[in-house]
C-alpha positions as CSV (number, residue, x, y, z in Angstrom):
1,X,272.1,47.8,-129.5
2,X,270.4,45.0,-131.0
3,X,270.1,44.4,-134.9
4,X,266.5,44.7,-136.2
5,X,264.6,44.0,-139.5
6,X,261.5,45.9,-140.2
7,X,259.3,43.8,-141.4
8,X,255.7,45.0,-142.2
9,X,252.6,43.2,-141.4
10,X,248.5,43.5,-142.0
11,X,246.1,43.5,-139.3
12,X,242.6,44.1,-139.0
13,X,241.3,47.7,-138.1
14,X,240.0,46.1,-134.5
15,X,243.8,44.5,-133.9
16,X,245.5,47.8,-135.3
17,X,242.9,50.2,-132.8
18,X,243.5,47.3,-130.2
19,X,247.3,48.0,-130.4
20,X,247.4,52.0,-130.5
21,X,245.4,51.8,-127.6
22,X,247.9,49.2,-125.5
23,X,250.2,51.6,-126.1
24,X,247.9,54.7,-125.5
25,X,247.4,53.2,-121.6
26,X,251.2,53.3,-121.5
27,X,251.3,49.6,-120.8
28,X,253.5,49.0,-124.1
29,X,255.9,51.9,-124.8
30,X,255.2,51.1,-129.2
31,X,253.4,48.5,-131.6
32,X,256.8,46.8,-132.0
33,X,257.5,46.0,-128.0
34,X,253.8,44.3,-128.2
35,X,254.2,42.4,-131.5
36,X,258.2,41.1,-130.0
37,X,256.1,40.5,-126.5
38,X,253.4,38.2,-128.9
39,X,256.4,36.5,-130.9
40,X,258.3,35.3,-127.6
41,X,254.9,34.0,-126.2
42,X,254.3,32.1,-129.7
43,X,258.0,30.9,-129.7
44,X,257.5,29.3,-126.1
45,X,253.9,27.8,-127.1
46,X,255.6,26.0,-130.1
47,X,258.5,25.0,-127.9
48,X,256.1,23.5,-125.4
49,X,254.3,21.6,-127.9
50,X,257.2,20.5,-129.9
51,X,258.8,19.1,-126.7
52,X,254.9,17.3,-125.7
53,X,254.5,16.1,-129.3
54,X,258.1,14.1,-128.9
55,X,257.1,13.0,-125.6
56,X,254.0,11.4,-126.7
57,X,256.2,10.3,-130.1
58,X,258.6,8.5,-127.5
59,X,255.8,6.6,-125.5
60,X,254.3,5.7,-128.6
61,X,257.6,3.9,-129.8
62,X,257.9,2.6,-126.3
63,X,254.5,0.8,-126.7
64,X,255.6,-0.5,-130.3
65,X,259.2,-2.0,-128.7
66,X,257.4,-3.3,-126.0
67,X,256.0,-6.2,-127.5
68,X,252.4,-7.6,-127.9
69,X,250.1,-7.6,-125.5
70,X,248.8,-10.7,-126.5
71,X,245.1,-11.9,-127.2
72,X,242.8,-9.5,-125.6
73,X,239.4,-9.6,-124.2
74,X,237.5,-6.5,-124.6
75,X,234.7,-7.1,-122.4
76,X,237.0,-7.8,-119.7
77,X,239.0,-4.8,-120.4
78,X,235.7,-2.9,-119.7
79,X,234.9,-4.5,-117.0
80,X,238.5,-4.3,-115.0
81,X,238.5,-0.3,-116.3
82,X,235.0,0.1,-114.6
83,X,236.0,-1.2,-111.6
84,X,239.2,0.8,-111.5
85,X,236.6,3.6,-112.1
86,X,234.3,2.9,-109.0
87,X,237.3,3.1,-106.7
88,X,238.4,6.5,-107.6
């Protein structure tokens, strides 16, 4: 068997009824499964941002080491990115 720590937490009344009744329906067998069920989803959410935050980290860096872009022209910027626009 797997080693456990109790650990206690507070929750509303509306989570706490919300809970008892998941497990009431039978779709969790106790508090504990949901609660384990809510960490692993939390774990993978972090995971997935962690990994999109050093993606976007990287192409930032990858902008920096490219160089300068040189002088730029705004109004032609808008105009090239409105066009780009119109053909889409």
């Amino acid at each position: 068997m797997v080693a456990v720590e109790k650990i206690s937490i507070a929750l509303t009344p509306d989570m706490a009824a919300m809970l008892r009744q998941v497990v009431a329906d039978g779709e969790y067998v106790s508090t504990s499964e949901i609660i384990r069920d809510a960490l692993r989803d939390w774990k993978n959410k972090r995971t997935h941002h962690n990994k999109a935050l050093q993606e976007l980290r990287n192409l930032w860096q990858d902008g920096i080491d490219s160089g300068s872009a040189g002088e730029l022209n705004i109004e032609e910027i808008k105009i090239k990115a409105r066009d780009k626009a119109k053909i889409q």
